[in-house]
C-alpha positions in Angstrom: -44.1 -79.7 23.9 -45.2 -76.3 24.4 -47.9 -76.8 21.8 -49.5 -79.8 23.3 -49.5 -77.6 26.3 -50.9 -74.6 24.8 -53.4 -76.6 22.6 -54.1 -78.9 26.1 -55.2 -75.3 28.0 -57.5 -74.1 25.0 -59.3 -77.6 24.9 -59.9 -77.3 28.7 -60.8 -73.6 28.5 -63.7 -74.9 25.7 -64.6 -77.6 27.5 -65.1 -75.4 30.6 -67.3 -73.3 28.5 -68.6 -76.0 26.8 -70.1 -77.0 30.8 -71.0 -74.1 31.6 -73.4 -73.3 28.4 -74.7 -77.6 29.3 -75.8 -75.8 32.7 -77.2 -72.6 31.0 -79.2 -75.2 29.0 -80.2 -77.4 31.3 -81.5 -74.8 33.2 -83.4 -73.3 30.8 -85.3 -76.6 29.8 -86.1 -77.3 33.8 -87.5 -73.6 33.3 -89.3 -74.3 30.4 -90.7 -77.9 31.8 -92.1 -76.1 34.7 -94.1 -73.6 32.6 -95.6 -76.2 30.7 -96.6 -78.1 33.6 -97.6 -74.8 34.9 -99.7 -73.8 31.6 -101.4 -77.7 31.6 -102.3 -76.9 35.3 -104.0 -73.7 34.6 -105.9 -75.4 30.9 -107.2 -78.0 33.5 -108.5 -75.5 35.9 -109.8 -73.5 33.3 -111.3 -76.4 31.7 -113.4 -77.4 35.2 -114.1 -73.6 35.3 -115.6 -73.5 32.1 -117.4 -76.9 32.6 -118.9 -75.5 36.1 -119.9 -72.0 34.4 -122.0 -74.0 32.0 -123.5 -76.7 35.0 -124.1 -73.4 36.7 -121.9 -74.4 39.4 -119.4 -71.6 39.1 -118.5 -69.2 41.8 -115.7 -67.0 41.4 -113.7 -66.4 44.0 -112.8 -68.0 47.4 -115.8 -69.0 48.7 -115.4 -67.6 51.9 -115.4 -63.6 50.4 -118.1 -64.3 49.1 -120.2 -65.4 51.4 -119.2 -62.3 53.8 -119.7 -60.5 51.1 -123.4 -61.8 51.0 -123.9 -61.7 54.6 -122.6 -58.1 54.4 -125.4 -56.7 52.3 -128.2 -59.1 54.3 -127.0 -57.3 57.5 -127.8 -54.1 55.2 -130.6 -55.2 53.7 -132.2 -55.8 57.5 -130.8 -52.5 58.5 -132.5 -50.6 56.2 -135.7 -53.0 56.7 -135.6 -52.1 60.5 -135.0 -48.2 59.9 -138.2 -48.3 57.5 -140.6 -50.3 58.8 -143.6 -49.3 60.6 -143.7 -49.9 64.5 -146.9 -51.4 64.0 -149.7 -52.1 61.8 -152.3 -49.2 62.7 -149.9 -46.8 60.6 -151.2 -49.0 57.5 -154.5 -49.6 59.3 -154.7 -45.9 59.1 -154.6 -45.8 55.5 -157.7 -44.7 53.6 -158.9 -47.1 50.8 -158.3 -44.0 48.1 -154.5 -44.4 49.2 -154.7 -48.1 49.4 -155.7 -48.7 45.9 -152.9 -45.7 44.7 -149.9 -47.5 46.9 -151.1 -50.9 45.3 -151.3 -49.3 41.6 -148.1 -48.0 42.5 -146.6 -51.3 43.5 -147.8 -52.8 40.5 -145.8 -50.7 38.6 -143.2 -51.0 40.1 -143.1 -54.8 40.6 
């Protein structure tokens, strides 16, 4: 009798075990089923990516950076714009045609 008891004990110790490594398991696929549905997310997005980058329809990053980002360097642009440009036109009216045909050979180059 004490044998079926003993033997009773080890076969619920086992299967006590034998549950808890079903749960290890079962984890672990649910882990690995969410990568791959993770990993087929990221190959579709990657995919449209790709498929915009050769439509030329790409931009990276949220749209919103970077068209702050843009406006930024407008607002720069027409600062420096403002800080260089002449008050009026009799500056450049002032300009003798020697240095009018240098500045525009210069430009040329330039351009």
């Amino acid at each position: 009798m004490e044998q079926w008891k003993d033997e009773k004990e080890a076969l619920l110790r086992r299967n006590q075990q034998l549950e808890l490594k079903l749960e290890s398991l079962t984890s672990e696929l649910e882990g690995m089923r969410t990568r791959c549905r993770q990993e087929a997310q990221i190959r579709g997005v990657q995919s449209r990516v790709f498929e915009g980058i050769e439509n030329d329809t790409w931009m990276s990053g949220d749209d919103s950076t970077v068209w702050a980002e843009i406006d930024k360097h407008r607002r720069l642009i027409k600062q420096w714009a403002r800080g260089n440009a002449s008050d009026d036109m009799n500056t450049a009216r002032a300009i003798s045609e020697e240095d009018k045909r240098r500045l525009i050979a210069t430009l040329r180059n330039i351009v």
